[in-house]
DSSP file (Angstrom, degrees, kcal/mol; ACC not computed):
  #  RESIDUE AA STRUCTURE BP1 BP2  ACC     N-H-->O    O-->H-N    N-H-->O    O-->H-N    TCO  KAPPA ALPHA  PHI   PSI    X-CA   Y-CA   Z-CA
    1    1 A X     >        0   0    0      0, 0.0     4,-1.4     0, 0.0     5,-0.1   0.000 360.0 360.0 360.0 -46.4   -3.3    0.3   14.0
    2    2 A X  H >>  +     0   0    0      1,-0.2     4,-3.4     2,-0.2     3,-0.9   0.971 360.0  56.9 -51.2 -45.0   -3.8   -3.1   12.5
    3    3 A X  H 3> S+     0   0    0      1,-0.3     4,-2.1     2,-0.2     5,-0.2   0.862 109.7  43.0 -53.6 -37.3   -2.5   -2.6    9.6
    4    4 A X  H 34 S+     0   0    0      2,-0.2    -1,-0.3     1,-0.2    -2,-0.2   0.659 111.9  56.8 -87.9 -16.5    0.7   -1.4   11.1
    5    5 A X  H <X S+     0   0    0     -4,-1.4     4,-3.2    -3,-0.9     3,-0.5   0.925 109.6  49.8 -43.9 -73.5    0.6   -4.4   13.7
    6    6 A X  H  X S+     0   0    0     -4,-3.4     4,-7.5     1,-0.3     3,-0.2   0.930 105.8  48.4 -52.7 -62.8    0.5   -6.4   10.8
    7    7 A X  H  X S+     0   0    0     -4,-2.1     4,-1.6     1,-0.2    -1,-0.3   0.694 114.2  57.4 -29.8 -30.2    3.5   -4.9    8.7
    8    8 A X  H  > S+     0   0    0     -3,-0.5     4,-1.7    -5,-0.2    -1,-0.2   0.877 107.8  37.1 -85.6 -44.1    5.4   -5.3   12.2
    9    9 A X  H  X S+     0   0    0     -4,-3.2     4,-3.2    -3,-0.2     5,-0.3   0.932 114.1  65.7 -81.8 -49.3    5.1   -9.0   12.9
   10   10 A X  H  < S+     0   0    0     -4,-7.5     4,-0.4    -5,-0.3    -2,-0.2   0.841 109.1  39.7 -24.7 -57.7    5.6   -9.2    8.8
   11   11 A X  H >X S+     0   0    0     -4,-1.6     4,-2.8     1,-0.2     3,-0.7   0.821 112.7  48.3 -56.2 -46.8    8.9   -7.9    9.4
   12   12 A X  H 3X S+     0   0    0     -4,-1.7     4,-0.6     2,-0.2     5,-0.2   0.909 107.7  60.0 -60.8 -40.8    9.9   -9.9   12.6
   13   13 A X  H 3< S+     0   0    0     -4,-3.2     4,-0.4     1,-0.2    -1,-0.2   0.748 112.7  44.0 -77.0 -13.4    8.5  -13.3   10.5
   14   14 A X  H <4 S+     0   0    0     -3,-0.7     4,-0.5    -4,-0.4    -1,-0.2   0.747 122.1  35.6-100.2 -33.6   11.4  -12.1    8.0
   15   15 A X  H  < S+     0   0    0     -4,-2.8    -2,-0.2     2,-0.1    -1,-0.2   0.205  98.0  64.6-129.3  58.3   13.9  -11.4   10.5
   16   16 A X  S  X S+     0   0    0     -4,-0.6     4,-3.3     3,-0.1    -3,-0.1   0.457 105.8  58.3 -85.5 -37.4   13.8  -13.7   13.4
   17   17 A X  H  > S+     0   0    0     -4,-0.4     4,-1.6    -5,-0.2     5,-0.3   0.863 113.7  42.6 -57.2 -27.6   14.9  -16.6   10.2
   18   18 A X  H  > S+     0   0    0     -4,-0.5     4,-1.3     2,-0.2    -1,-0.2   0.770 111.6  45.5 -65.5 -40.1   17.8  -14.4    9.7
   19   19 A X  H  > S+     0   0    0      2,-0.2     4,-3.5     3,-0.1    -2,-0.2   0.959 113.4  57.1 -72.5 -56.8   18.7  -13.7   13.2
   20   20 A X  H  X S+     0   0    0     -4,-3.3     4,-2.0     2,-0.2    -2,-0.2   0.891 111.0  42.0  -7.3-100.5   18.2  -17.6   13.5
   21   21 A X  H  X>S+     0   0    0     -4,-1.6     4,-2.6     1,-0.2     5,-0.7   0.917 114.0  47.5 -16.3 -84.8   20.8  -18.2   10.7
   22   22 A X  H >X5S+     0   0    0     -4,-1.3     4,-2.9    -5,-0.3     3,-0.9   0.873 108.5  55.9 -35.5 -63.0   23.6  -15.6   11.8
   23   23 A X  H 3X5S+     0   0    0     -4,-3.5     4,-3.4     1,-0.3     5,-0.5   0.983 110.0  48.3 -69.8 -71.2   23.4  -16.9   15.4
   24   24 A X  H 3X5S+     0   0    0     -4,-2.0     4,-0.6     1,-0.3    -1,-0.3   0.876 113.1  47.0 -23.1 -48.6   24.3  -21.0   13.9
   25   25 A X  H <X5S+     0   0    0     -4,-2.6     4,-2.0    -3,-0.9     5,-0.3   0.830 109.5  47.4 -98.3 -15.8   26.8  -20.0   12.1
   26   26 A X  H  X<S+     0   0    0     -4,-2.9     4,-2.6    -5,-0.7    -1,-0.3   0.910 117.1  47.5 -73.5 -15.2   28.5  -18.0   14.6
   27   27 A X  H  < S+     0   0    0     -4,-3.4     4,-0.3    -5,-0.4    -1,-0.2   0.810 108.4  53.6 -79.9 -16.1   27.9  -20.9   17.0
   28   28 A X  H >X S+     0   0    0     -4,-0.6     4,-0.8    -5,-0.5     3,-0.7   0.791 113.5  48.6 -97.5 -36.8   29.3  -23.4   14.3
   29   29 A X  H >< S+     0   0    0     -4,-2.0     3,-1.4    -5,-0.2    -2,-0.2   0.954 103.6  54.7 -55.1 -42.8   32.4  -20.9   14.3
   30   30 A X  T 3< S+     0   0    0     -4,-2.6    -1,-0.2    -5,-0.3    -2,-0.1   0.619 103.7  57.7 -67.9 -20.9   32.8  -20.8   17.6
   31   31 A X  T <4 S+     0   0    0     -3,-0.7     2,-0.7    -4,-0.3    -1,-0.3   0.443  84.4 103.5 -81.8 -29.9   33.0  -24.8   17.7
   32   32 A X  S << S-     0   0    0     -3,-1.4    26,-0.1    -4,-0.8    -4,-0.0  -0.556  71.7-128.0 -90.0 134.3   35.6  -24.8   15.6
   33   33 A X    >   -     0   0    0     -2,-0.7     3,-0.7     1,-0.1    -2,-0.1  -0.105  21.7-123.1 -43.5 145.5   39.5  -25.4   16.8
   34   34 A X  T 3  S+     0   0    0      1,-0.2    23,-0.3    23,-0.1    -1,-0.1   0.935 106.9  61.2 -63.1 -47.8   42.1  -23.1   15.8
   35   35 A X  T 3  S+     0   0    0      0, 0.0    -1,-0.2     0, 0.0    -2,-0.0   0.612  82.0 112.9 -44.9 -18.0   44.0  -26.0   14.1
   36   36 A X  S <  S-     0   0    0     -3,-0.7    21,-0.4     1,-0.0     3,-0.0   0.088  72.8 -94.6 -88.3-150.6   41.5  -27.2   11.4
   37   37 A X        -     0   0    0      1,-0.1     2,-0.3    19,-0.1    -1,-0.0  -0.126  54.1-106.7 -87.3-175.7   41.2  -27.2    7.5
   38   38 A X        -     0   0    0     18,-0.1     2,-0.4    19,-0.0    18,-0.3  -0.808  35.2-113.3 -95.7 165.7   39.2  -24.1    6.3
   39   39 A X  E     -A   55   0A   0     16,-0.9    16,-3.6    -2,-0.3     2,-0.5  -0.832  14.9-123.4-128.6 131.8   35.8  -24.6    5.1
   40   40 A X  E     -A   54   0A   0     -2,-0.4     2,-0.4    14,-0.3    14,-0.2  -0.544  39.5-162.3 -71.9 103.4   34.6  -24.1    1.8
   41   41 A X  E     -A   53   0A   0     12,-3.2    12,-3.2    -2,-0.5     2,-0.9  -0.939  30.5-162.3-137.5 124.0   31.5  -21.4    1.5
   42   42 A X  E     -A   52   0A   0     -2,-0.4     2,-0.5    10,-0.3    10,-0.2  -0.654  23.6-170.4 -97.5  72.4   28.7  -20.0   -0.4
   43   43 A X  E     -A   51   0A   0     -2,-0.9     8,-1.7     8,-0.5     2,-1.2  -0.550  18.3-130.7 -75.8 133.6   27.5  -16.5    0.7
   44   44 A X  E     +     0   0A   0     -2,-0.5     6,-0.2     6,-0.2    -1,-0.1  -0.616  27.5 171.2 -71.5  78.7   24.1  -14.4   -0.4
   45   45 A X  E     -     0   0A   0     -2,-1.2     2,-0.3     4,-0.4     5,-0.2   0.488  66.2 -10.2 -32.8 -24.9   25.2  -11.5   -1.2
   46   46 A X  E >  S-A   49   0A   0      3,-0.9     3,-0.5    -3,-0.0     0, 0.0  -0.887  88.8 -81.1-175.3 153.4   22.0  -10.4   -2.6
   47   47 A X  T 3  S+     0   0    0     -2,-0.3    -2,-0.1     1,-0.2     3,-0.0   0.704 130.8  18.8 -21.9 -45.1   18.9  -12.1   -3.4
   48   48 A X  T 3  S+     0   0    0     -4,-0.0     2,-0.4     1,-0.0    -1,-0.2   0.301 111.9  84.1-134.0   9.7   20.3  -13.4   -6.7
   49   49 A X  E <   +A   46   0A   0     -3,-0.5    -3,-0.9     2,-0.0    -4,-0.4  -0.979  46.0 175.1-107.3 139.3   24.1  -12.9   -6.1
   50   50 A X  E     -     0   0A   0     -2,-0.4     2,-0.3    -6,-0.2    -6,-0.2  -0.970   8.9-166.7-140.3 151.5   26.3  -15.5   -4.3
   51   51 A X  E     -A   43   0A   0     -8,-1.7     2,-0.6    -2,-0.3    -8,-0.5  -0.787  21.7-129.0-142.8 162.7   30.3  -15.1   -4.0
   52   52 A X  E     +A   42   0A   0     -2,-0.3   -10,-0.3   -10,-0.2     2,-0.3  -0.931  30.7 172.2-115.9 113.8   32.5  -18.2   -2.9
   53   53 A X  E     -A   41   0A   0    -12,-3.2   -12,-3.2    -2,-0.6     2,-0.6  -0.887  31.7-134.5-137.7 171.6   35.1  -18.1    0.0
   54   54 A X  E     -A   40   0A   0     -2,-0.3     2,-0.7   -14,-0.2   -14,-0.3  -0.957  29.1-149.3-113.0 131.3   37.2  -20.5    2.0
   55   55 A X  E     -A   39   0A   0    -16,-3.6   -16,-0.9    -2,-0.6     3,-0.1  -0.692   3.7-156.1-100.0  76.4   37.1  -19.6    5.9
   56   56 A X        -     0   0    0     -2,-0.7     2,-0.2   -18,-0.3   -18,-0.1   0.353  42.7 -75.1 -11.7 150.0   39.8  -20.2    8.1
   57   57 A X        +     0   0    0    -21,-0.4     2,-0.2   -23,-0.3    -1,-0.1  -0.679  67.3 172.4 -67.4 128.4   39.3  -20.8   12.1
   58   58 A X        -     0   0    0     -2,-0.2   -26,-0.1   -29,-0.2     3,-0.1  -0.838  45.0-155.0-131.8 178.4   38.6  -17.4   13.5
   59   59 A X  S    S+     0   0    0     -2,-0.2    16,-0.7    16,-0.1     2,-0.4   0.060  75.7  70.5-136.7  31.4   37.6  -16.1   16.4
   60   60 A X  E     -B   74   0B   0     14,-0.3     2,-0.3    15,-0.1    14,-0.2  -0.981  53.0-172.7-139.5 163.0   36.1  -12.9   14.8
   61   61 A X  E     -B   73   0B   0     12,-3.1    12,-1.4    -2,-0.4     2,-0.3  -0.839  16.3-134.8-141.1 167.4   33.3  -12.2   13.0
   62   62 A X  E     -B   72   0B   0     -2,-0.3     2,-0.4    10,-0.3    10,-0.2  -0.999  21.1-168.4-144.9 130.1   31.5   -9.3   11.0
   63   63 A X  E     -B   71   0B   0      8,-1.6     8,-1.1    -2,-0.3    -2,-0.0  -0.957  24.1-124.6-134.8 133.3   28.2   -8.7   11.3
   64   64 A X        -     0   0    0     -2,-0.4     6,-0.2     6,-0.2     3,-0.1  -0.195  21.9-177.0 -59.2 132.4   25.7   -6.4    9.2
   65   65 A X        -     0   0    0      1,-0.2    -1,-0.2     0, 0.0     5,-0.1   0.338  46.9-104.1-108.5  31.5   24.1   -4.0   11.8
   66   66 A X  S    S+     0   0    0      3,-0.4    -1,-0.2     1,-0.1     4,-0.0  -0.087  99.4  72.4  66.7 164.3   21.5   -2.2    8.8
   67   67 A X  S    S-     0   0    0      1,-0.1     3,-0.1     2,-0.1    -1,-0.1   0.651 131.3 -67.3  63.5  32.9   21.9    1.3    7.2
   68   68 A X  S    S+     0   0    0      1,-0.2     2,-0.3     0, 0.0    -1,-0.1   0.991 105.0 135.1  67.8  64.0   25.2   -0.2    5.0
   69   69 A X        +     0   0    0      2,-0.0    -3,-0.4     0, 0.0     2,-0.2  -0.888  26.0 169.3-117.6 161.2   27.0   -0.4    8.8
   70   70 A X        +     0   0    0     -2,-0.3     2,-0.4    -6,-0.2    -6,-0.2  -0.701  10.7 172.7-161.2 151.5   28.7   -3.7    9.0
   71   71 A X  E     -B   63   0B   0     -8,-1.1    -8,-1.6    -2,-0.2     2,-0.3  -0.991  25.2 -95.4-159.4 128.3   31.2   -4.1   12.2
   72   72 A X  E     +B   62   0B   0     -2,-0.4   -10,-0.3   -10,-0.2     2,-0.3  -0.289  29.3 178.7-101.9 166.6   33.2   -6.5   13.9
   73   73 A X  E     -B   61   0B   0    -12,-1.4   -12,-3.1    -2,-0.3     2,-0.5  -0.928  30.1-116.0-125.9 146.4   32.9   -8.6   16.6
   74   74 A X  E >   -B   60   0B   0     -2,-0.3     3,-2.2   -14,-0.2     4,-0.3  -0.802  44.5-103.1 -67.8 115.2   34.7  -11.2   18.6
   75   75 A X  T 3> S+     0   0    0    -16,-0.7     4,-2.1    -2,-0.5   -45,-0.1   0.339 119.3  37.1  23.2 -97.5   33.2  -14.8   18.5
   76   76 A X  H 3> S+     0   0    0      2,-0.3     4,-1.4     3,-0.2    -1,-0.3   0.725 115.1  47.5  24.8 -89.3   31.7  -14.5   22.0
   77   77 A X  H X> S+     0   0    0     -3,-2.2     3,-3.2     2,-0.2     4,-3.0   0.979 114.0  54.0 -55.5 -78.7   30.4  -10.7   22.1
   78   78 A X  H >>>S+     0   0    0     -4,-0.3     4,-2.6     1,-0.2     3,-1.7   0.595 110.1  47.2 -15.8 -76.8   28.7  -11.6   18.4
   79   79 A X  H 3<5S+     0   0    0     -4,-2.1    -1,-0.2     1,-0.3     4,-0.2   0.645 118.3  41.2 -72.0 -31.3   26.8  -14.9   20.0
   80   80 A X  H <X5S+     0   0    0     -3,-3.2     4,-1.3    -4,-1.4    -1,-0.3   0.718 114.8  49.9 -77.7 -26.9   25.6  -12.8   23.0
   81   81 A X  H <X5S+     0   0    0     -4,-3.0     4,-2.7    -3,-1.7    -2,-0.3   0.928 118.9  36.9 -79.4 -48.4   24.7   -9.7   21.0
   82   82 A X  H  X5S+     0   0    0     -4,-2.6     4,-1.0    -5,-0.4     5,-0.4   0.831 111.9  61.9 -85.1 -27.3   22.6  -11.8   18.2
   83   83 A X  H  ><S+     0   0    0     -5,-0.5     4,-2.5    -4,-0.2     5,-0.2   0.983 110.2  39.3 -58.6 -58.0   21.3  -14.0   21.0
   84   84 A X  H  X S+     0   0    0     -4,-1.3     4,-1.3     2,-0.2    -2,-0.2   0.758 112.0  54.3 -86.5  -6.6   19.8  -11.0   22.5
   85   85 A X  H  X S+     0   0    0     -4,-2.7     4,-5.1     3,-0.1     5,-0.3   0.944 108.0  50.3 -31.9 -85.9   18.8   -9.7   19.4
   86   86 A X  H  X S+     0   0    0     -4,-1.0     4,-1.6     2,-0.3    -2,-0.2   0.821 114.0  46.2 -33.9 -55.3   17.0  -13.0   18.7
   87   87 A X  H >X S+     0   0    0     -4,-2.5     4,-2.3    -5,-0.4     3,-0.6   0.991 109.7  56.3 -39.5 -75.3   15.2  -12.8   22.3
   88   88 A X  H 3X S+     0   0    0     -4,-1.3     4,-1.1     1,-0.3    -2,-0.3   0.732 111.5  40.3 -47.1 -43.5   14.4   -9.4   21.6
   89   89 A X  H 3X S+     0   0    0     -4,-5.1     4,-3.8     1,-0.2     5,-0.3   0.910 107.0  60.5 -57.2 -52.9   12.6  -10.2   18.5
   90   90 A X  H <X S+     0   0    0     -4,-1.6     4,-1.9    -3,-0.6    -2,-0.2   0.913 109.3  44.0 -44.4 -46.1   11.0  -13.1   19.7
   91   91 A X  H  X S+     0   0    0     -4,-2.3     4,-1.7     1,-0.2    -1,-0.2   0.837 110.2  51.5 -81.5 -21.1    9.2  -11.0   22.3
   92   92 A X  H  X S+     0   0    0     -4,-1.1     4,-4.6     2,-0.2    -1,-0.2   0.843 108.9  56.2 -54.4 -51.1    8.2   -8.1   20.2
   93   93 A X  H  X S+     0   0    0     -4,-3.8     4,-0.9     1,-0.2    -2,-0.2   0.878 109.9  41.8 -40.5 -63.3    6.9  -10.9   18.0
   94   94 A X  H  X S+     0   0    0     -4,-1.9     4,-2.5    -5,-0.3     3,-0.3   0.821 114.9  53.3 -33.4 -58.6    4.6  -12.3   20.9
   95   95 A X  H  X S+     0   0    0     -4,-1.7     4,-1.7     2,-0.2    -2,-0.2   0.759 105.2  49.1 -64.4 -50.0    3.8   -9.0   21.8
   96   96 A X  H  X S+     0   0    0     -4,-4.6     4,-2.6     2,-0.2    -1,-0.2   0.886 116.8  47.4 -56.7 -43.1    2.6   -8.1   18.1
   97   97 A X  H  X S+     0   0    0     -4,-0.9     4,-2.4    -3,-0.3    -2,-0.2   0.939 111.1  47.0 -31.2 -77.5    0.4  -11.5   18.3
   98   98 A X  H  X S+     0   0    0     -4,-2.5     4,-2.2     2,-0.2    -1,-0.2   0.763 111.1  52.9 -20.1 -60.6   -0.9  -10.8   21.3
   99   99 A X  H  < S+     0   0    0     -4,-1.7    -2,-0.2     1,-0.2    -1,-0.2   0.816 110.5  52.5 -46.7 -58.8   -1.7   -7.0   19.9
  100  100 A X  H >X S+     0   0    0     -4,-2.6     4,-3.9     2,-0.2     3,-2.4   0.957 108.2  44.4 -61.6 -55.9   -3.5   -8.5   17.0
  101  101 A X  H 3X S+     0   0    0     -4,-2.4     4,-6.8     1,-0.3    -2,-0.2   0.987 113.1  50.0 -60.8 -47.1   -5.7  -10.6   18.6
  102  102 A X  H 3< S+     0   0    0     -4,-2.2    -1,-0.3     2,-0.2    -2,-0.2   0.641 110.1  50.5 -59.5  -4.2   -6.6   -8.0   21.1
  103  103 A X  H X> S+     0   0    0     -3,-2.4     4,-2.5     2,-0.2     3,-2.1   0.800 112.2  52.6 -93.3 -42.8   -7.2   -5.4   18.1
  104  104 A X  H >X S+     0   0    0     -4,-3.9     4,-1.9     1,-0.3     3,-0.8   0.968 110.0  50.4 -57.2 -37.4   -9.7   -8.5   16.5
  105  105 A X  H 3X S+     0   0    0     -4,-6.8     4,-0.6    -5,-0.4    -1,-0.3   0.603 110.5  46.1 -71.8   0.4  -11.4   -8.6   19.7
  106  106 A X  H <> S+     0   0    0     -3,-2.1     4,-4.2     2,-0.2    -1,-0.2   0.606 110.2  53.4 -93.9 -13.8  -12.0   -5.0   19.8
  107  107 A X  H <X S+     0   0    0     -4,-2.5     4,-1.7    -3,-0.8    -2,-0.2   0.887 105.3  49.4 -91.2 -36.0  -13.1   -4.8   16.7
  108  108 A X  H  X S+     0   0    0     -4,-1.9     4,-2.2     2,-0.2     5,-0.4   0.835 112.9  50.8 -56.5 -33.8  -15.7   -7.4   16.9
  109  109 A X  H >X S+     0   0    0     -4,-0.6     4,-1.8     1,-0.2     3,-1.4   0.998 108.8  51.9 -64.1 -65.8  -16.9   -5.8   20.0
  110  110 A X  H 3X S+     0   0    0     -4,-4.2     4,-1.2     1,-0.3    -1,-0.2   0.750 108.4  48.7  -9.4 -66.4  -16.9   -2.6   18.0
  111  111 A X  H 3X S+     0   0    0     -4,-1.7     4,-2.4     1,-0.3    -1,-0.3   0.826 115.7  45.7 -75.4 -28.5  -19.1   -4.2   15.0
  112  112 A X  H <X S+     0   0    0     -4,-2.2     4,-1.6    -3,-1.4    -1,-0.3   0.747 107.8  59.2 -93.6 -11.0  -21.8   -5.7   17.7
  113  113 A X  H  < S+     0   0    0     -4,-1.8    -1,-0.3    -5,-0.4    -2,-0.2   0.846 109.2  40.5 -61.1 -43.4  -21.7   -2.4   19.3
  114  114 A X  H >X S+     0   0    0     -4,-1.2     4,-2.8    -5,-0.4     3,-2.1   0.910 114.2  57.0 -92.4 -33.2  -22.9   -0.7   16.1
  115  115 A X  H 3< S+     0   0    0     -4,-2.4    -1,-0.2     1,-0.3     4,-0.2   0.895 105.5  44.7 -54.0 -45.4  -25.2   -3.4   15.5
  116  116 A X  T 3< S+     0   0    0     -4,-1.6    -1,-0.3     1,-0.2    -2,-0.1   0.273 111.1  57.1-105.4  28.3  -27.1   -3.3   18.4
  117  117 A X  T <> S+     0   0    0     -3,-2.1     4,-2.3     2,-0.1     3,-0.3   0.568 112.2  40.1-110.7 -43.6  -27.2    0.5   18.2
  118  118 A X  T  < S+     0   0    0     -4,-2.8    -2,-0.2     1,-0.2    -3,-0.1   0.215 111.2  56.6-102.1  42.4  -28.8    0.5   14.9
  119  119 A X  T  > S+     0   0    0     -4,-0.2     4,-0.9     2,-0.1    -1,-0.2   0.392 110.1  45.4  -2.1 -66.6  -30.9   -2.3   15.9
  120  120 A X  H  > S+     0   0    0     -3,-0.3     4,-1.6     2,-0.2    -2,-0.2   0.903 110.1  64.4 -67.6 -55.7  -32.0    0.0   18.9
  121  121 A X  H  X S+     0   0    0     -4,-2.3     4,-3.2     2,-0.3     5,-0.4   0.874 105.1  33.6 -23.9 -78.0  -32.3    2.5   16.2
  122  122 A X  H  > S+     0   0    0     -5,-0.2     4,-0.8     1,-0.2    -1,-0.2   0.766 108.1  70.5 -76.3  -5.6  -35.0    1.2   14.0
  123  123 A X  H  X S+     0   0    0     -4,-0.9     4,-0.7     2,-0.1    -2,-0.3   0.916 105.5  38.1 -71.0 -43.3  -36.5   -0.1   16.9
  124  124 A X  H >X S+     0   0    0     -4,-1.6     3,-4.9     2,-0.2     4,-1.4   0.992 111.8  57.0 -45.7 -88.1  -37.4    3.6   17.9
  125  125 A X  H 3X S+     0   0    0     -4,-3.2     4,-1.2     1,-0.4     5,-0.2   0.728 111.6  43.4 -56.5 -27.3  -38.2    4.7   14.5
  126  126 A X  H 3X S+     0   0    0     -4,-0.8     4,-0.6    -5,-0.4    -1,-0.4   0.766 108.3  53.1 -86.1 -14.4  -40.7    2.1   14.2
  127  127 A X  H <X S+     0   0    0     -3,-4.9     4,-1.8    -4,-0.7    -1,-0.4   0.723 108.4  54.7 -91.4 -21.0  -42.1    2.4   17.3
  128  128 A X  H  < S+     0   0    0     -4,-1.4    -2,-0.2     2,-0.3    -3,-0.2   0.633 105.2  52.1 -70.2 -21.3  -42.5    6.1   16.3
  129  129 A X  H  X S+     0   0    0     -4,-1.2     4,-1.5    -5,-0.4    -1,-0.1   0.582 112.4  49.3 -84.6 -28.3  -44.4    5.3   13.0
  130  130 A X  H  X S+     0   0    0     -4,-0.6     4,-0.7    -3,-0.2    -2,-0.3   0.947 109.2  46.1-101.1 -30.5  -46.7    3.4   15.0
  131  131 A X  H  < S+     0   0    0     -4,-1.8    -1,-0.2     2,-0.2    -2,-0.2   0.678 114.5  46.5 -77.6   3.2  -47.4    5.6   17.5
  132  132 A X  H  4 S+     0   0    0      1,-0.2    -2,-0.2     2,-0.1     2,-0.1   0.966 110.6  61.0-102.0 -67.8  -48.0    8.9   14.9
  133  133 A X  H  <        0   0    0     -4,-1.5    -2,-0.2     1,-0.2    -1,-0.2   0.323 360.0 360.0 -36.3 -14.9  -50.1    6.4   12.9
  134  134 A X     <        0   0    0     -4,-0.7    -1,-0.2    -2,-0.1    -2,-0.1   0.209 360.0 360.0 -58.0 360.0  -52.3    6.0   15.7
C-alpha cells in the first residue's frame, strides 16, 4: 500500500509542474489582444525533440488529454478545465501525503506491537525455564 502511495504522489510531483505550465500559457494567451505581433516559440515535443512556431492571437487552444487524444478548446473553457484539473491534483496530492504519513504511523505502531509481543514472549519462556528448573 505504500509502495503504491508512493508511485502516486511520484506521479502527481510530475504532473501538477505540467498542469502548472499548460495553465500559464493558456493564461498568457488569453491576455493577449487580437491585434498583436505573433510570438515566436519553442515547443517539447518530446524529451529531446523541440519544433519552432510563430503563434498568432487566438482564442483557442489544443490541449493533450493522454492516450494520443489531443482536443480543442476555447481560451476560457481550457483555463477552467486545467484549473480544475490543477485543484484536483493538488488535493489528491495532499491526500497521498496525508496517506503516507498515516501508513508510517501505522507501521511504527505495528513494529512496537511486535516488539512488545516478543518481548512478552521471552519473558514467558524464561519464566518457564526457571520454573521447570526448580
Amino acid at each position: 500500500m505504500e509502495v503504491n502511495t508512493h508511485r502516486r504522489k511520484a506521479g502527481l510531483d510530475e504532473k501538477i509542474p505540467d498542469l502548472e505550465r499548460s495553465l500559464e500559457t493558456v493564461r498568457f494567451l488569453k491576455r493577449r489582444k487580437p491585434d498583436s505581433d505573433p510570438i515566436d516559440a519553442t515547443f517539447e515535443l518530446n524529451d529531446t525533440l523541440y519544433a519552432r512556431a510563430r503563434v498568432p492571437p487566438t482564442r483557442e487552444v489544443y490541449l493533450w488529454l493522454g492516450a494520443n487524444v489531443m482536443l480543442s478548446y476555447p481560451i476560457e473553457e481550457a483555463e477552467t478545465m486545467l484549473e480544475g484539473k490543477l485543484s484536483g491534483a493538488q488535493q489528491t496530492l495532499k491526500n497521498c501525503e496525508e496517506d503516507l504519513d498515516f501508513l508510517r504511523e501505522q507501521v511504527t505502531t505495528l513494529e512496537v506491537a511486535t516488539a512488545r509481543v516478543y518481548n512478552w514472549d521471552v519473558t514467558m519462556k524464561r519464566k518457564e525455564k526457571a520454573e521447570a528448573g526448580e
